[in-house]
N, CA, C and O of each residue as an XYZ file, in Angstrom:
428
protein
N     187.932    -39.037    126.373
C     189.374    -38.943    126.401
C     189.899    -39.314    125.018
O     189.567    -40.347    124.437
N     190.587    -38.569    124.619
C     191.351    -38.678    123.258
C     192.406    -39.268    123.596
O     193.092    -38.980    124.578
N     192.752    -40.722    122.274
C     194.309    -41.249    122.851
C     195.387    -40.444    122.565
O     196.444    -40.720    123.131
N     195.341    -39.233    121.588
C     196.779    -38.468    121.195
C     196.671    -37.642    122.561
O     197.323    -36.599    122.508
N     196.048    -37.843    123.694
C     196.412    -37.064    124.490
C     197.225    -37.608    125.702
O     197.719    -36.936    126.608
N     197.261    -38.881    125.548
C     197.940    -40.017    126.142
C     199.107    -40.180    125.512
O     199.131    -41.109    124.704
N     200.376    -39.359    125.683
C     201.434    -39.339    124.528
C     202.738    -39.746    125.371
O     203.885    -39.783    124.924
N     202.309    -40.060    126.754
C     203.598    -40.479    127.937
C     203.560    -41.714    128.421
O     202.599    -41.965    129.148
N     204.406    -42.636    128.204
C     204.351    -44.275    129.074
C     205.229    -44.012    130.268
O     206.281    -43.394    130.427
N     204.260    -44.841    131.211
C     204.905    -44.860    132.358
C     204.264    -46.308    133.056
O     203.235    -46.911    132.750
N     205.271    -46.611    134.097
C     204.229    -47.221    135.107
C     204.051    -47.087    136.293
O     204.876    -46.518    137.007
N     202.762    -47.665    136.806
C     202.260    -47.858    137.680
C     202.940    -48.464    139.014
O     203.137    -49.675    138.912
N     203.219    -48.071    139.864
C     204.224    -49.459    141.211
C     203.209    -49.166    142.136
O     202.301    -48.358    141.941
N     203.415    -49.974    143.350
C     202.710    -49.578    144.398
C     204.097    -50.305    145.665
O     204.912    -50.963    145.017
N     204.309    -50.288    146.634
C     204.833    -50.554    147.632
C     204.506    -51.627    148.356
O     203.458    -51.610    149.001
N     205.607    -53.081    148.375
C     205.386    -53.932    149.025
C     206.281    -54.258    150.077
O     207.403    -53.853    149.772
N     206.271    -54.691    150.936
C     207.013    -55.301    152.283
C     207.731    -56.674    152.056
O     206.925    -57.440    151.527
N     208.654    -57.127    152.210
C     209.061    -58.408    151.794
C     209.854    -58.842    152.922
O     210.673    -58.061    153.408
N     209.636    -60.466    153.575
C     210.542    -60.385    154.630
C     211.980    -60.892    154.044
O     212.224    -61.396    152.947
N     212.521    -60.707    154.722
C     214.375    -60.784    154.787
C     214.510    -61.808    155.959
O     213.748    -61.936    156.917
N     216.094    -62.783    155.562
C     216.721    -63.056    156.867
C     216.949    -62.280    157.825
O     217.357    -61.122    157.742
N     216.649    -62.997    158.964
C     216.949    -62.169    160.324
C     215.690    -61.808    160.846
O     215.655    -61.152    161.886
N     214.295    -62.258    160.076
C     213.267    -61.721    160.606
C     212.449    -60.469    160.347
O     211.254    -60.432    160.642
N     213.286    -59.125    159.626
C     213.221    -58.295    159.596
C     212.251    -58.006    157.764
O     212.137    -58.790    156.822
N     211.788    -56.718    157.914
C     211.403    -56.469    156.489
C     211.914    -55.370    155.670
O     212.527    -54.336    155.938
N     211.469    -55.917    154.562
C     212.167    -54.895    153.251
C     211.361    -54.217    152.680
O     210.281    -54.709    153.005
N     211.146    -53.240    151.907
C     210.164    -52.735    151.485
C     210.565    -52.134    150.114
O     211.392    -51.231    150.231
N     210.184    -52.412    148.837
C     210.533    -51.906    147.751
C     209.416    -51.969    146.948
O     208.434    -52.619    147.305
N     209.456    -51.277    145.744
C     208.054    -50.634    144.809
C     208.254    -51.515    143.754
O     209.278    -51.668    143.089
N     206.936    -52.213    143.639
C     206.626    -53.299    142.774
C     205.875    -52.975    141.604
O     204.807    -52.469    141.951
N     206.021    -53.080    139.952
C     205.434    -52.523    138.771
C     204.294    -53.509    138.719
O     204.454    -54.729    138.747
N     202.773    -52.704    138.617
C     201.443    -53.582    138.578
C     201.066    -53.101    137.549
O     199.974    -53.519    137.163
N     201.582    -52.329    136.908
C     200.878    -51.998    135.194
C     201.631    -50.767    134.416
O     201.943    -49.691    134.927
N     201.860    -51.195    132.996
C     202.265    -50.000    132.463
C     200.903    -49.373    131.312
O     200.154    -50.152    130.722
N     200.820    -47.928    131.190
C     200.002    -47.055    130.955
C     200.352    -45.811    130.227
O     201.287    -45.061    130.507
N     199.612    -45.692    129.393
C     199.548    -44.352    128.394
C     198.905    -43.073    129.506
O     198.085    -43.219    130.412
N     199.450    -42.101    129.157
C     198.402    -40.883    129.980
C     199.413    -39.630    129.559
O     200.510    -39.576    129.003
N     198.380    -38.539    130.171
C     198.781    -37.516    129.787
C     198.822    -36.685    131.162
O     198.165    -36.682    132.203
N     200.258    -35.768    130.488
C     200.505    -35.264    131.814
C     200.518    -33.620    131.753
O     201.022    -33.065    130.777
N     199.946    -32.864    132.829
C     200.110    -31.317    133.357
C     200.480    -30.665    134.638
O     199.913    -30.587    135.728
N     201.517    -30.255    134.206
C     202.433    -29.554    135.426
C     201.125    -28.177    135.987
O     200.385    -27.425    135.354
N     201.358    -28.380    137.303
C     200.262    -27.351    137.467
C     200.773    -26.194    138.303
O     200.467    -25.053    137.954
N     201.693    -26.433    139.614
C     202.232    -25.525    140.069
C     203.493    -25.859    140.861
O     203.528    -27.084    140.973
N     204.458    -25.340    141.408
C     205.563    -25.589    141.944
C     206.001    -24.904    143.063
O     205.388    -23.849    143.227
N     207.016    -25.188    144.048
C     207.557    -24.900    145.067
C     208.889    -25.166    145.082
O     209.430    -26.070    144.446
N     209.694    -23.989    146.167
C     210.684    -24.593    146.640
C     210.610    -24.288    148.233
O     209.940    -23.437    148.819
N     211.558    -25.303    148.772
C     211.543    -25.620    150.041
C     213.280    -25.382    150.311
O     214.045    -25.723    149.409
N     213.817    -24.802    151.552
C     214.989    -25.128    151.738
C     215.417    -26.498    153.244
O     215.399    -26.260    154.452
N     215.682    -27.560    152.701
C     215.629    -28.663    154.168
C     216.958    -29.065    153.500
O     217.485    -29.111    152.389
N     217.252    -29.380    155.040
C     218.711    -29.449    155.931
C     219.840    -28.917    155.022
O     220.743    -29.619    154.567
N     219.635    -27.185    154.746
C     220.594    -26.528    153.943
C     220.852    -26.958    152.108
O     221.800    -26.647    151.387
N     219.463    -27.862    151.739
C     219.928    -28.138    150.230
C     218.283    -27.383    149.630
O     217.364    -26.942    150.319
N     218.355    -27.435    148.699
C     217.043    -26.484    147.758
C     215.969    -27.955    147.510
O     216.374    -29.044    147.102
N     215.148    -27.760    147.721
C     214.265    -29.074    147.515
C     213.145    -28.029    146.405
O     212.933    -26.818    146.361
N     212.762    -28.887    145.826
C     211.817    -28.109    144.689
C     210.334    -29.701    144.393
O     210.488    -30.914    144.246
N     209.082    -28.833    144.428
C     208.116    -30.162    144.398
C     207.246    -29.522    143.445
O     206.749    -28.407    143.604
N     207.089    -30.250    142.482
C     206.118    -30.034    141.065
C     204.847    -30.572    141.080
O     204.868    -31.788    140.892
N     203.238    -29.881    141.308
C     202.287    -30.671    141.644
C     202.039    -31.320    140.089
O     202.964    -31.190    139.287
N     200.894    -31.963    139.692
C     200.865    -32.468    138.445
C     199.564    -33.351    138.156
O     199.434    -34.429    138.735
N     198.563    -32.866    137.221
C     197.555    -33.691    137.033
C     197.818    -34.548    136.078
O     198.129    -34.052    134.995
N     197.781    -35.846    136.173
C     197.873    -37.009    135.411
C     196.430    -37.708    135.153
O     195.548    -37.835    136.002
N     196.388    -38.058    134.045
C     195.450    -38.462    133.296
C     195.200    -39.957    132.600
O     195.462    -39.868    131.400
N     194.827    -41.138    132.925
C     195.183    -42.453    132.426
C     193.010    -42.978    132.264
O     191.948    -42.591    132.752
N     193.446    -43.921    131.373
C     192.455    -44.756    131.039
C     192.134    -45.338    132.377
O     192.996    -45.535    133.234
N     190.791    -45.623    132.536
C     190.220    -46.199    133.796
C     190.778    -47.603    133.744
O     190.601    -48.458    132.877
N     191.663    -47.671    135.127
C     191.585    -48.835    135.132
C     191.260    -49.184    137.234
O     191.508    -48.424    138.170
N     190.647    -50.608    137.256
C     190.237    -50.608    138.086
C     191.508    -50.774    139.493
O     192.603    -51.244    139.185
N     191.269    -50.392    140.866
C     192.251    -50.787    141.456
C     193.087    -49.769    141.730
O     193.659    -49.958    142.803
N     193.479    -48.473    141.039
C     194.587    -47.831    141.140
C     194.319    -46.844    142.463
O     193.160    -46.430    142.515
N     195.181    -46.410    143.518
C     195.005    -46.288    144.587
C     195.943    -44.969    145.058
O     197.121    -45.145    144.750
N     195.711    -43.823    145.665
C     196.232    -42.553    145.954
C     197.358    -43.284    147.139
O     197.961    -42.375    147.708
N     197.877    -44.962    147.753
C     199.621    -44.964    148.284
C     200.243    -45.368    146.761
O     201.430    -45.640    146.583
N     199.389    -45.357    145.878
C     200.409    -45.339    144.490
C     201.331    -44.468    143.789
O     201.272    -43.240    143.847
N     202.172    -45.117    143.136
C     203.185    -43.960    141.923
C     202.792    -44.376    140.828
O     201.926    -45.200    140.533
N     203.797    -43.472    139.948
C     203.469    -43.550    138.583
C     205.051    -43.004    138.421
O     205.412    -41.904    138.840
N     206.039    -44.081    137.656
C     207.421    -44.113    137.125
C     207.430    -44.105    135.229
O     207.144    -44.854    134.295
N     207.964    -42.717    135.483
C     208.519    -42.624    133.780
C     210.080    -42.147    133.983
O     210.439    -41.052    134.418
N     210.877    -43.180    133.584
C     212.168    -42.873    133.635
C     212.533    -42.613    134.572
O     212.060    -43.302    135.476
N     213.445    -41.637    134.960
C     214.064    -41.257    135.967
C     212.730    -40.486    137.621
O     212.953    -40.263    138.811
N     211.750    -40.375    136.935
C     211.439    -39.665    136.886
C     209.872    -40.096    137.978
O     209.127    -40.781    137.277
N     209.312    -39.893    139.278
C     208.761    -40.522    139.897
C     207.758    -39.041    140.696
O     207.980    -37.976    141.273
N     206.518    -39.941    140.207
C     205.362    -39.152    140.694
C     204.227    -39.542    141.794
O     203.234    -40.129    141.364
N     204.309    -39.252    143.188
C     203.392    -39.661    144.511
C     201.958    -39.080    144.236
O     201.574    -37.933    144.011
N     201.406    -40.099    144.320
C     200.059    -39.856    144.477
C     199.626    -39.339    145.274
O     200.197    -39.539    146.346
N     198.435    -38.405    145.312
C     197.856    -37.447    146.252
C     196.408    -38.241    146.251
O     195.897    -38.866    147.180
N     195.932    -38.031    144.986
C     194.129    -38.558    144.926
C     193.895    -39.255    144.020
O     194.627    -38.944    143.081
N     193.244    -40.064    143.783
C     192.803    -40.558    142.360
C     191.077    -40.608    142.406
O     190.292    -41.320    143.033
N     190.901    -39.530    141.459
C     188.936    -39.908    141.088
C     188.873    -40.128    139.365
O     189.645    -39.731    138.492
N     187.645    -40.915    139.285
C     186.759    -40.800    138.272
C     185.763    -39.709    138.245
O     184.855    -39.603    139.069
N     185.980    -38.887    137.237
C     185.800    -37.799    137.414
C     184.062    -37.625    137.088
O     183.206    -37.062    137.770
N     183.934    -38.365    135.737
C     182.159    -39.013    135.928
C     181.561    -39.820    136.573
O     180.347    -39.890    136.765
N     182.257    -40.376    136.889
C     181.927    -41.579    137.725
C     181.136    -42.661    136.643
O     180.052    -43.192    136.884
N     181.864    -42.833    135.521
C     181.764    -43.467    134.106
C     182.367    -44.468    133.815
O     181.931    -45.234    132.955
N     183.744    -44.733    134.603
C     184.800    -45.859    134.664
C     185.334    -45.622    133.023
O     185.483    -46.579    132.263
N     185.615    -44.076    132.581
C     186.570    -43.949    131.168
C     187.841    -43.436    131.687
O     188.839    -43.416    130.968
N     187.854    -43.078    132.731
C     189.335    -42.030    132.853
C     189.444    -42.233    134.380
O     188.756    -42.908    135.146
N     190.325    -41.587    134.552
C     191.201    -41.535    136.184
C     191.410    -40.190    136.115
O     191.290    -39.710    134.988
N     191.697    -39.424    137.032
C     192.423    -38.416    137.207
C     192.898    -38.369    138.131
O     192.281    -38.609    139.168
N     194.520    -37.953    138.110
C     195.165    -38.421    139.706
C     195.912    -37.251    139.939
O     196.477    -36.966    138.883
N     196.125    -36.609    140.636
C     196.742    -35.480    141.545
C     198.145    -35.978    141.880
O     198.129    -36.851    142.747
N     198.960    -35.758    141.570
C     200.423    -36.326    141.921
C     201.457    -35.103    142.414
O     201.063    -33.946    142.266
N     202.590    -35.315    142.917
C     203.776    -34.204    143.416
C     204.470    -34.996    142.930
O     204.113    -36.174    142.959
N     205.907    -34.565    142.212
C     207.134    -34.305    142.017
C     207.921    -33.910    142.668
O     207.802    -32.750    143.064
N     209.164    -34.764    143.098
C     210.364    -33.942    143.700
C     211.583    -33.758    142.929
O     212.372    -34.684    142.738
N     211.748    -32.607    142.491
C     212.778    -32.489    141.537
C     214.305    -32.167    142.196
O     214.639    -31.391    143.091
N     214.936    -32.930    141.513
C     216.224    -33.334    142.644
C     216.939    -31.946    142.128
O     216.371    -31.359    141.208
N     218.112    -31.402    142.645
C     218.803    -30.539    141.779
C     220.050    -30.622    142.340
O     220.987    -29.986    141.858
């Protein structure tokens, strides 16, 4: 893996539960690492639900191996938020990740 190919920061969240008064829980996305990687749009859709245009961008993302990272994960750059589908090591070398992600592009 070349680092000029790692030319996007983003981070990493994953989803935690937190309890609240009243007993009840909360659930909001917690940042566990920020990361260089590189990103490729691979194919796209649109969907029409409950009368508005929904549009979903698949996307191979590319980051330095790091241990731990998990397909209920995201990956946040800016506005801008990517769901994990898969994550492999693609040698099974522990240099790289490759993660399968969707996009929902708001419009």
């Amino acid at each position: 893996m070349h680092a000029g190919n790692l030319r996007h920061r983003g981070t990493i969240q994953e989803h935690k539960k937190t309890r609240v008064e009243g007993g009840g829980f909360e659930t909001q996305w917690v940042d566990i690492a920020a990361v260089w990687f590189s990103l490729e749009p691979l194919s796209g859709e649109e969907q029409v639900i409950a009368q508005q245009l929904q549009a979903t961008v698949s996307h191979r993302i590319r980051i330095r191996y790091r241990a731990g990272v998990k397909p209920h994960h995201r990956l946040k750059m800016g506005n801008r938020i990517f769901n994990f589908s898969s994550v492999i090591d693609p040698d099974e070398r522990r240099r790289q990740l490759e993660i399968m992600a969707s996009e929902e592009v708001r419009q």
